[in-house]
C-alpha positions as CSV (number, residue, x, y, z in Angstrom):
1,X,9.0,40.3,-8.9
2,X,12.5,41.2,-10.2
3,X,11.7,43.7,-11.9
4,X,9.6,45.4,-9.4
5,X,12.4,45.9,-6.5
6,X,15.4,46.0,-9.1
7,X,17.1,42.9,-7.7
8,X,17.7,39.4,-8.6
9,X,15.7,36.4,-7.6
10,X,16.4,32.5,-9.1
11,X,13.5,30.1,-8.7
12,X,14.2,26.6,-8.7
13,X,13.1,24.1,-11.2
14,X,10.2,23.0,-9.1
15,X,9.0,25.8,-7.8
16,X,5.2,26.5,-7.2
17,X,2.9,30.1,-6.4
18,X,2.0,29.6,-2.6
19,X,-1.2,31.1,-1.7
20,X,-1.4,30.7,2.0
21,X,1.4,29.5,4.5
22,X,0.9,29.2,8.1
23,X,3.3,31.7,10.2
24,X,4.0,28.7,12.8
25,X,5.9,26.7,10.0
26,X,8.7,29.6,9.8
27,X,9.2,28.2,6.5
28,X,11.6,30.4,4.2
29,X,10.3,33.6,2.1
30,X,11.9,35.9,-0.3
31,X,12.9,39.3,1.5
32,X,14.7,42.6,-0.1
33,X,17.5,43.9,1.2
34,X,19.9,46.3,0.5
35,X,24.0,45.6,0.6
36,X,25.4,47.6,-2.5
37,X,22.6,46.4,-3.7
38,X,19.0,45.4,-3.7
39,X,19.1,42.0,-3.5
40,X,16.7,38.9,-2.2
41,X,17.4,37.0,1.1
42,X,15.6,34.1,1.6
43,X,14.7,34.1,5.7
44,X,12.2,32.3,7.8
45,X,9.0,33.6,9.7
46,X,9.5,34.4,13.6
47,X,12.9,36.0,14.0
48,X,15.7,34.5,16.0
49,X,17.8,37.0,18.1
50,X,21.4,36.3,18.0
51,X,21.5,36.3,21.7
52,X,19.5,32.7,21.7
53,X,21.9,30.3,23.2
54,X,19.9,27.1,22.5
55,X,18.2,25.5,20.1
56,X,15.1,24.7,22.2
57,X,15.2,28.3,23.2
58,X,15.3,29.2,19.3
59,X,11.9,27.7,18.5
60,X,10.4,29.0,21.3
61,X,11.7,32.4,20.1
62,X,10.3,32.2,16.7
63,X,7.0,31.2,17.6
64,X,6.6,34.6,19.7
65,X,8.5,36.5,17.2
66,X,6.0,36.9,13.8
67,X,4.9,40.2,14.3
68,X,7.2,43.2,15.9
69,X,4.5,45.8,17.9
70,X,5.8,49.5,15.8
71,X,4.9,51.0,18.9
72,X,7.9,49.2,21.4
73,X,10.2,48.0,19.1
74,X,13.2,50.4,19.7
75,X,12.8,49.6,23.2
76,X,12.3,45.3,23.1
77,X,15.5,43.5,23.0
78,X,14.8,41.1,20.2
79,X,14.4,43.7,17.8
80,X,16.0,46.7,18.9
81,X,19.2,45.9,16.8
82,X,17.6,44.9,13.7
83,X,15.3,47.5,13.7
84,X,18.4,49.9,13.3
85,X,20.2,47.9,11.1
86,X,18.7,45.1,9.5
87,X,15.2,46.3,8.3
88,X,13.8,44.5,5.0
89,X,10.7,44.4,2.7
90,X,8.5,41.8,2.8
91,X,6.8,41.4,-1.4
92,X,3.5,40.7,-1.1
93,X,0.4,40.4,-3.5
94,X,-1.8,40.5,-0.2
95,X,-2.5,38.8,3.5
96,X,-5.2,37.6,5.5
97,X,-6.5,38.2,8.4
98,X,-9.6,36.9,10.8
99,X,-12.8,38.6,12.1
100,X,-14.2,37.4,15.1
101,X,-17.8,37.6,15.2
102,X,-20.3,35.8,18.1
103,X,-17.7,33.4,19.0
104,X,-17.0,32.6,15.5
105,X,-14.4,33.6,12.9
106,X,-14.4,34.8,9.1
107,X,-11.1,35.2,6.9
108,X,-10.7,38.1,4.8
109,X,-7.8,38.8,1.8
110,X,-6.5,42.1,2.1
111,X,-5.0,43.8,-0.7
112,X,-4.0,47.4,-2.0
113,X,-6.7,48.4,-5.0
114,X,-3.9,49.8,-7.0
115,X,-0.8,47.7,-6.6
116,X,-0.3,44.4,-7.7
117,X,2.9,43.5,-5.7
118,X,3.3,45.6,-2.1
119,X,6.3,45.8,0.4
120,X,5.5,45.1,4.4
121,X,8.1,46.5,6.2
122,X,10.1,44.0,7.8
123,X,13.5,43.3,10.1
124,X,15.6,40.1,10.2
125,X,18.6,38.8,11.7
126,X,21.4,35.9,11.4
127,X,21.5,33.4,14.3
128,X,24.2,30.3,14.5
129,X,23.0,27.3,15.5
130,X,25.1,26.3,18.7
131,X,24.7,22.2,17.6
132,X,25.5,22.6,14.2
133,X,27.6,26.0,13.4
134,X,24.4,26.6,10.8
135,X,23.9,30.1,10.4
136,X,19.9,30.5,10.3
137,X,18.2,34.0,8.5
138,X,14.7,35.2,10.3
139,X,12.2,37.8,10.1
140,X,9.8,39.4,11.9
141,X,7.0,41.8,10.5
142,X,5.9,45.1,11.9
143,X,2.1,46.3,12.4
144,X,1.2,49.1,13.5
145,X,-2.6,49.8,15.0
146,X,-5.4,49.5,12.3
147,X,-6.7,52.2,10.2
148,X,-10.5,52.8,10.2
149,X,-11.2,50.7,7.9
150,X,-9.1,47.5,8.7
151,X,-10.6,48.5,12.2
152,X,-13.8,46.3,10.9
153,X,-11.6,43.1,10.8
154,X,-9.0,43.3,13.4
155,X,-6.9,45.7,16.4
156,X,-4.0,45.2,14.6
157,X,-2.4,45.6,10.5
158,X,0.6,44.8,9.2
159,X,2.7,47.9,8.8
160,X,2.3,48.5,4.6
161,X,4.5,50.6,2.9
162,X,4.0,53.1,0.4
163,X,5.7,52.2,-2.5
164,X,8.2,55.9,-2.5
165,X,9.1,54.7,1.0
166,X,10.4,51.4,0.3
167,X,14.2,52.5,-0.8
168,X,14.4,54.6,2.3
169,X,12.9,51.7,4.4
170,X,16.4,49.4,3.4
171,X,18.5,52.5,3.0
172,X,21.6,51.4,5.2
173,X,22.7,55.3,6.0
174,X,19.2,55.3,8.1
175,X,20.5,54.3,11.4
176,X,18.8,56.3,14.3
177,X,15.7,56.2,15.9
178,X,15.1,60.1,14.9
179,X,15.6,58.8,11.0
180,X,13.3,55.7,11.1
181,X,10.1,56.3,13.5
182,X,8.7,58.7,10.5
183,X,8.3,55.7,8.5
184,X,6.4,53.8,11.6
185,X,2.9,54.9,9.7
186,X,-0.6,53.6,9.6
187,X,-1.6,52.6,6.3
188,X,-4.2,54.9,4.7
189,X,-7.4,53.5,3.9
190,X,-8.2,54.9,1.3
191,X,-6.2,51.8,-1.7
192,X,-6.9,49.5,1.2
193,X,-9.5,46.6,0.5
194,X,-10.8,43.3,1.6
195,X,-13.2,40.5,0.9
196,X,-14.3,37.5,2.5
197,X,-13.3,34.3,1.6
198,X,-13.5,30.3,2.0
199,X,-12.3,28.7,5.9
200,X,-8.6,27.6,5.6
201,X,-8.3,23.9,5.4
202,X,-4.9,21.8,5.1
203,X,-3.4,22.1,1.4
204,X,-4.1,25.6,0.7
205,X,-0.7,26.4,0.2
206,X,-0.5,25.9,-3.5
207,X,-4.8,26.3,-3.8
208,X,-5.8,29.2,-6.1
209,X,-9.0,28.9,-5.0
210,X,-8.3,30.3,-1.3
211,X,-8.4,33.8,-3.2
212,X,-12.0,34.0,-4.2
213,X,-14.7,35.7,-2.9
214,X,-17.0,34.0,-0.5
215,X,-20.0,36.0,1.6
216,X,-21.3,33.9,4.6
217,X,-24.8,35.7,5.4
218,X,-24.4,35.6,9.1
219,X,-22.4,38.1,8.2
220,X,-24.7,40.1,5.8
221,X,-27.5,39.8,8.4
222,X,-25.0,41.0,11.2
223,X,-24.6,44.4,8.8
224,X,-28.3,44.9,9.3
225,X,-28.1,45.6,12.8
């Protein structure tokens, strides 16, 4: 993952592949930023405006603060700032998302057809911990509305970018609104795909085996109609 956004990443000694995390342990990620350089910044899921006063309020914050809505995000105080100035790429090898069907659900991986490693566009932000003088990194994700395609699984899709984008995406000379909404674009269908797989059950964070395909013929039958 260097190699593919030109910047430097150590892994520690113990370090495992995760599979599948859960957004609502805000545990810490790899992100790609650009100072001088591209470098990696590890930051937590749900971002933290620098405006939260408390730590009560903090957690509260992050658990509301995943996703960031491409549509009002110049405009929402939480990410209004970041979105100007601190905007990163999230690496990914692919996501998952849920489709509801008769009052049941069905997870789906999501991946590009001809990329390996992706970018989801991204903003974070520093907050200090008032109790301990800690300074905490966090991140939100962007989505945008779904394509046609993604349309089958959910209303919304994490905002993908296309891979001659993704220097212009952390460029820190882009710094207006007029500069950055371009970029605010649905992902085209056409290298987007998806395939059923197993419920999630505890563990799966270091479990291979969340990534292979499984069909549930509910759903097969549900296609005939």
């Amino acid at each position: 993952m260097s190699a593919r956004f030109s910047a430097g990443l150590i892994e520690p000694a113990d370090f495992k592949p995760i599979f599948h995390e859960h957004g609502y342990e805000h545990k810490p990620r790899p992100l790609v930023i650009r100072e001088d350089e591209n470098r990696f910044l590890g930051a937590g899921w749900g971002l933290i405006p620098k405006w939260v006063k408390s730590v009560e309020e903090a957690k509260l914050s992050q658990n509301r603060t995943l996703n960031a809505k491409s549509e009002t995000i110049f405009e929402l105080p939480s990410f209004r700032e970041a979105i100007l100035y601190r905007r990163c790429l999230i690496p990914s090898t692919g996501f998952y998302d849920s489709q509801e069907v008769h009052q049941k659900t069905y997870p789906y991986r999501v991946f590009l057809k001809h990329e390996e490693i992706f970018s989801l566009a991204g903003i974070w932000e520093e907050w200090e911990n008032p109790e301990t003088g800690e300074i905490k990194k966090t991140y939100s994700m962007l989505t945008t509305p779904p394509n046609r395609k993604f349309s089958q699984i959910h209303t919304r899709m994490p905002l993908i970018l296309p891979r001659e984008k993704e220097e212009i995406w952390i460029d820190s000379a882009m710094k207006s609104r007029k500069d950055i909404e371009p970029l605010l674009k649905i992902y085209p269908e056409e290298n987007l795909d998806f395939y059923t797989i197993r419920k999630f059950r505890p563990g799966d964070n270091y479990d291979e085996d969340i990534l292979k395909k499984v069909a549930y013929e509910e759903l097969s039958q549900q296609e005939l109609f």
